[in-house]
C-alpha positions in Angstrom: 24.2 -13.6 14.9 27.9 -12.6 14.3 28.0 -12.8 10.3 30.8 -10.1 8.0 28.8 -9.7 5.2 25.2 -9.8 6.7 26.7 -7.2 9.5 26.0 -4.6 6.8 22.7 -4.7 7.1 22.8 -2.8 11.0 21.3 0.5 11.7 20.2 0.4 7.6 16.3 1.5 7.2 15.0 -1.7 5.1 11.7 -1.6 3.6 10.0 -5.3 3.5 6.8 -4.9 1.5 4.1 -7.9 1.9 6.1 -8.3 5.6 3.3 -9.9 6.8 3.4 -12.7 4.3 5.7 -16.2 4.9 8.8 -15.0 2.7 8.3 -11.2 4.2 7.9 -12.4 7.7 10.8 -14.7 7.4 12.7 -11.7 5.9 11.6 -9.2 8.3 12.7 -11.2 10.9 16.0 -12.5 10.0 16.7 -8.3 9.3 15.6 -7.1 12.7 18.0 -9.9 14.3 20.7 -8.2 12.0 20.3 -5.0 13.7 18.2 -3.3 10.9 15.7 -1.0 11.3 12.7 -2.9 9.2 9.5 -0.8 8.1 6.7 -3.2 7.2 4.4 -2.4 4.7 1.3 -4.7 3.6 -2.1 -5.2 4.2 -3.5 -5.8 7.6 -3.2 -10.0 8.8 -5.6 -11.7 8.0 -5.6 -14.6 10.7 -4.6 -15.1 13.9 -2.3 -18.0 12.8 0.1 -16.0 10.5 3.8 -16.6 11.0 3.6 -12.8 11.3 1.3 -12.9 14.8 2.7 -15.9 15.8 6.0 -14.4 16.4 4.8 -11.0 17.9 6.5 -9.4 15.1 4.5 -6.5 15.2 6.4 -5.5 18.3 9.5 -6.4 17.2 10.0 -4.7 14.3 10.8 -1.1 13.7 7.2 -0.1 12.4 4.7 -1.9 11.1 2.6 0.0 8.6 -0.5 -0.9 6.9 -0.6 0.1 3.2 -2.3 -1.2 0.1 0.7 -1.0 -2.6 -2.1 -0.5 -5.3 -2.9 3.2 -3.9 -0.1 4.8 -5.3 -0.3 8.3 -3.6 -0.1 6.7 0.2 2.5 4.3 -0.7 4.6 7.3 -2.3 4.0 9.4 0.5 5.0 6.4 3.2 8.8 5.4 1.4 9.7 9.3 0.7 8.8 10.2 4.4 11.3 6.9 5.6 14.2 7.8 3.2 14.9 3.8 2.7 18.2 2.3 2.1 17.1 -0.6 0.8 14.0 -2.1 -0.5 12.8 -5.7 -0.4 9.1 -5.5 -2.7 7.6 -9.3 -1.4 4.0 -8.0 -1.9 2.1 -10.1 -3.9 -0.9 -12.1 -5.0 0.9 -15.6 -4.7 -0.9 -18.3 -5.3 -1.8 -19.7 -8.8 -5.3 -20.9 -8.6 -6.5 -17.5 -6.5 -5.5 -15.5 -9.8 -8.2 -17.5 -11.7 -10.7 -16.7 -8.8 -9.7 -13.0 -8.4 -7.7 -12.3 -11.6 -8.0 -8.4 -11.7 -7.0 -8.1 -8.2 -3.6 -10.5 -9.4 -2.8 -8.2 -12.1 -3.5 -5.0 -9.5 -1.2 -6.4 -6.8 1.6 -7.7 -8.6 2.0 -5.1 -11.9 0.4 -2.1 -10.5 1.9 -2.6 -7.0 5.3 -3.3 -8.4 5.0 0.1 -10.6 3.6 1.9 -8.1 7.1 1.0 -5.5 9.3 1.8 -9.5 7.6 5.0 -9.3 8.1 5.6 -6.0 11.4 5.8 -6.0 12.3 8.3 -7.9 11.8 10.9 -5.9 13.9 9.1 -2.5 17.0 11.5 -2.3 19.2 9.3 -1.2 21.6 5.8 -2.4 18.5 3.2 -2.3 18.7 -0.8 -3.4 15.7 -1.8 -4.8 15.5 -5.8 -5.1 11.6 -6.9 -6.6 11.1 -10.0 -5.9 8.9 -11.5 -8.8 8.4 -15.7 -9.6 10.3 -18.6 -11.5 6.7 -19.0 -13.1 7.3 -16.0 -15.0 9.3 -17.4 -17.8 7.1 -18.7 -21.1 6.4 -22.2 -20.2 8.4 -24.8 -22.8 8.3 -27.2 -20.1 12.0 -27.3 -20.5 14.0 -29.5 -18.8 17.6 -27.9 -18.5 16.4 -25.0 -16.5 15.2 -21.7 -17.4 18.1 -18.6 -17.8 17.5 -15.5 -16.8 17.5 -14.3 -20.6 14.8 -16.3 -21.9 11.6 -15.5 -22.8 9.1 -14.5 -20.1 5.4 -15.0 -20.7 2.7 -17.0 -18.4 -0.9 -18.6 -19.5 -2.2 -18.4 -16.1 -2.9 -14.8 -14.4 -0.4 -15.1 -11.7 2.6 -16.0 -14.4 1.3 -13.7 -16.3 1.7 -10.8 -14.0 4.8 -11.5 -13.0 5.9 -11.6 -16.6 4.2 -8.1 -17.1 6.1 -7.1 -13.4 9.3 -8.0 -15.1 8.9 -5.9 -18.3 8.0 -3.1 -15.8 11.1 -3.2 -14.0 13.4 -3.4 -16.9 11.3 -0.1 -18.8 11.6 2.0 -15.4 15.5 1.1 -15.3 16.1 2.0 -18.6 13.7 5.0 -18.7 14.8 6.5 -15.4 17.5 4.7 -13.6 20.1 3.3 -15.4 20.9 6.6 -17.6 19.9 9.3 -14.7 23.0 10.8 -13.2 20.6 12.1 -10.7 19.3 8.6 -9.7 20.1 7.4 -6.5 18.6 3.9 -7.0 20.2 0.6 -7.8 17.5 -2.3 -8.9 17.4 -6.1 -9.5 14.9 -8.7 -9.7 14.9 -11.8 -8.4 13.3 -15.0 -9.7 13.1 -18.0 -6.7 12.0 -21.7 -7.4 9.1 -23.0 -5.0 10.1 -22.1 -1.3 9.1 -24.4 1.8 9.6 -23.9 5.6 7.5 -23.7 9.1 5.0 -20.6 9.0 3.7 -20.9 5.5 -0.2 -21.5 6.0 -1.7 -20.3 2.4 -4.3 -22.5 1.0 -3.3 -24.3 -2.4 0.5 -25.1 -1.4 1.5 -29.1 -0.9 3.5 -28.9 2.9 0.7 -26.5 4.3 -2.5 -28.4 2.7 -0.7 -31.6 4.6 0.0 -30.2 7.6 -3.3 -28.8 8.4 -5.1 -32.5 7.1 -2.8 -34.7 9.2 -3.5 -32.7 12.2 -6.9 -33.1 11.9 -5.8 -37.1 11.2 -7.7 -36.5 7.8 -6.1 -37.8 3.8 -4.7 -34.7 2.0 -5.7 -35.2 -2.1 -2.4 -33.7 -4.3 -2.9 -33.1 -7.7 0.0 -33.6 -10.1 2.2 -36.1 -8.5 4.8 -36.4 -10.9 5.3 -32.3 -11.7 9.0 -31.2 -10.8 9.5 -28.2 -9.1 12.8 -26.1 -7.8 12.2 -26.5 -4.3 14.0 -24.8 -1.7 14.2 -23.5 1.9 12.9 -20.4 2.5 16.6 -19.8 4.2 18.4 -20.3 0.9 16.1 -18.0 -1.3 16.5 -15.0 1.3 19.8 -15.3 1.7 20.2 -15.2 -1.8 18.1 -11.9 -2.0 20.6 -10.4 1.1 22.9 -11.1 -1.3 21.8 -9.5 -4.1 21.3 -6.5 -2.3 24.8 -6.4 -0.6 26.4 -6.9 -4.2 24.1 -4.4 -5.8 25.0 -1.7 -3.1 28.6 -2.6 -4.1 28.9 -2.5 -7.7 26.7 -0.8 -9.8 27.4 -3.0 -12.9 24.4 -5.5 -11.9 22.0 -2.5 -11.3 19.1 -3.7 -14.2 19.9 -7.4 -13.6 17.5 -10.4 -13.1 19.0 -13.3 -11.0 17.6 -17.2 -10.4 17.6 -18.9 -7.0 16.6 -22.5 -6.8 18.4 -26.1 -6.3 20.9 -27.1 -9.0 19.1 -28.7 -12.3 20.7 -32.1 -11.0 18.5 -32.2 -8.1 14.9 -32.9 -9.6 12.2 -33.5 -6.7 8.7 -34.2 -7.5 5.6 -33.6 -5.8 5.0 -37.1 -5.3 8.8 -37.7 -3.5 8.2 -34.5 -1.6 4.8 -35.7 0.0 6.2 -39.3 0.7 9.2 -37.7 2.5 7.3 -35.2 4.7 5.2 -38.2 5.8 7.8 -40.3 6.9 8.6 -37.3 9.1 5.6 -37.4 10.8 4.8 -40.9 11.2 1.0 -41.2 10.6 -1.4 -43.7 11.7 -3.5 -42.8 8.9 -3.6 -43.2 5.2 -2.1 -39.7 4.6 -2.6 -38.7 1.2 -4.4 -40.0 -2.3 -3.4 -38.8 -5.9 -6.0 -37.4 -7.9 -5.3 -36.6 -11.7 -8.2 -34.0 -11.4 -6.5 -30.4 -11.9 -9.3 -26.9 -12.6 -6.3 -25.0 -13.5 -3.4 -25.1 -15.8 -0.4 -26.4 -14.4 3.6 -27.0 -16.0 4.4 -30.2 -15.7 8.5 -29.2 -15.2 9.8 -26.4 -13.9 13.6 -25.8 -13.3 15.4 -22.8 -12.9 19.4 -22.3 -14.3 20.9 -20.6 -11.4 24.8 -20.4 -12.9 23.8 -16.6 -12.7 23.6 -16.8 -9.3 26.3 -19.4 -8.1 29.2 -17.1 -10.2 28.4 -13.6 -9.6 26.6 -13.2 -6.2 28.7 -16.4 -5.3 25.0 -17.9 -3.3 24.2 -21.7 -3.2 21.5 -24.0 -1.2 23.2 -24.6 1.7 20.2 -27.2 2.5 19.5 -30.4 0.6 16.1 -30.6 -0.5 15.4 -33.7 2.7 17.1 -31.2 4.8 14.8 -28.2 3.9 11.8 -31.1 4.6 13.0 -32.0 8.0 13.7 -28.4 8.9 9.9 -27.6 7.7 8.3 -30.4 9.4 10.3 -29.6 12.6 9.2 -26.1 12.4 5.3 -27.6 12.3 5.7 -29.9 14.8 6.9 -28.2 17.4 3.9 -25.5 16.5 1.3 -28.1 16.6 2.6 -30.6 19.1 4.9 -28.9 21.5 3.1 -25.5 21.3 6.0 -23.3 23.4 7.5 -20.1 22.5 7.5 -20.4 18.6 9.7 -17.8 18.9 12.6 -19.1 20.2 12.3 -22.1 17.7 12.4 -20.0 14.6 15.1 -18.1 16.2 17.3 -21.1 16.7 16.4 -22.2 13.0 17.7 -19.4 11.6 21.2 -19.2 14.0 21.6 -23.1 13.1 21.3 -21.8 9.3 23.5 -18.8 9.7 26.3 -21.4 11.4 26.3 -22.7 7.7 27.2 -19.7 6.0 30.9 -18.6 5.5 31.3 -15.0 5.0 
């Protein structure tokens, strides 16, 4: 795992909130190979088939500790006691159509949570990187099709959006209130905004690659609802790497501290759901009919969604390194050999992630 930059990252105490979610397991992970010293704080797995379990990561980690983000005295308590020196906030309510089912608990995980980790940190006594990790949905929706920049308008008609939006005002008052102006202040912050993220390990209902997966196992048709919506699809490789690299460049120039950043696939490189579904069943080379269209949707839905990440590319000098057929075949590999070949998981994702690390040149 022999990498200059990433080499930072050893011996560092690294909080990973939501660590036992696909992006924070994927994170954690990737970190403790690095020689970091991960704390995990989220809520207790819910199945026995998280990416988290699956990969004993529980044992491998420096601590894992279980803490609701929304009680703000515990979760104070548990980051001063650790003295962090850096902080990746992944917790979340994710997914879209759960924040119509279960809209208070949305806005309770996602603006609460992420003020109660902003509050939290003002009283850590030491240099601490703070990178929030918030949504590409949180931008008002213009359905625009040159991509959305990191200065435009934020908004969201759906609760999840919505509350990411809300996280993103929260962030920029607490760096302006107490951080940016505070010659006391220890603590460096960005956010980060990352398009729709795919690989092996993500089992959440509601999301395209997962809801296939688990039908064409079964040999049963998977129904997907908006066929010809774009979306900034990416491996979850290339969206953490970009948020290592936020970190490393916020822990070296102070400039950025306050700064939102985009990751996702360059505006040239539109993908829709249908092409995305057609391409991971070519992969797996059905005997079935393996999906239908339906035009039925119970929730609002954009049609286009694109992120500008200029941003990105210039100043933290990050890029996909994966194609979006790349990302597909790495993600369908990932389930395969889970389903199919069932030995040591483990050692798959590890070699994913050194084959990924090959492609990096730093």
């Amino acid at each position: 795992m022999k990498n200059k930059l990433l080499s930072r990252f050893r011996n560092k105490k690294i909080i990973v909130t939501g660590h036992t979610g696909f992006k924070g397991s994927w994170l954690a992970f990737w970190l403790t190979l690095l020689g970091a010293k991960v704390y995990g704080i989220s809520l207790k797995p819910k199945s026995s088939n998280l990416f988290f379990n699956i990969l004993g990561l529980n044992k491998k980690i420096y601590r894992s500790i279980v803490v609701d983000i929304r009680k703000f005295l515990i979760l104070q308590k548990t980051i001063y006691k650790i003295q962090p020196d850096f902080i990746f906030h992944l917790a979340a309510q994710a997914i879209v159509k759960d924040s119509y089912t279960f809209p208070i608990q949305t806005w309770e995980t996602n603006l609460l949570g992420t003020i109660n980790i902003l509050e939290s940190c003002k009283i850590i006594n030491k240099k601490c990187i703070l990178v929030i990790i918030t949504s590409d949905k949180c931008y008002k929706n213009l359905e625009k099709k040159d991509g959305y920049k990191e200065t435009d308008e934020l908004g969201g008609k759906d609760p999840y959006s919505a509350s990411k939006a809300a996280a993103e005002l929260a962030i920029h008052s607490y760096y302006s209130s107490y951080f940016s102006n505070n010659k006391k202040s220890y603590i460096r912050i960005a956010s980060a905004r990352a398009g729709n993220v795919i690989g092996g390990g993500d089992w959440s209902e509601g999301r395209i690659i997962p809801d296939c997966i688990k039908a064409w196992i079964k040999q049963k048709k998977v129904f997907i609802r908006n066929k010809n919506s774009v979306r900034p699809w990416q491996h979850v490789f290339d969206a953490l790497y970009g948020y290592l690299l936020l970190s490393l460049s916020l822990e070296k120039d102070k400039k950025i501290s306050g700064s939102s950043f985009n990751f996702g696939p360059k505006l040239n490189k539109k993908f829709t759901v249908k092409k995305l579904t057609y391409e991971l069943s070519k992969l797996w080379k059905l005997n079935i009919i393996p999906f239908k269209f339906i035009n039925k949707n119970k929730f609002y839905e954009t049609k286009v969604l694109q992120l500008d990440t200029s941003k990105a590319r210039k100043m933290l000098k990050w890029k996909n390194y994966l194609s979006i057929k790349e990302s597909i075949k790495i993600t369908s590999e990932w389930y395969y050999h889970c389903f199919q070949i069932k030995d040591n998981i483990y050692s798959f994702s590890l070699k994913q992630i050194k084959n990924y690390q090959k492609l990096l040149k730093n």
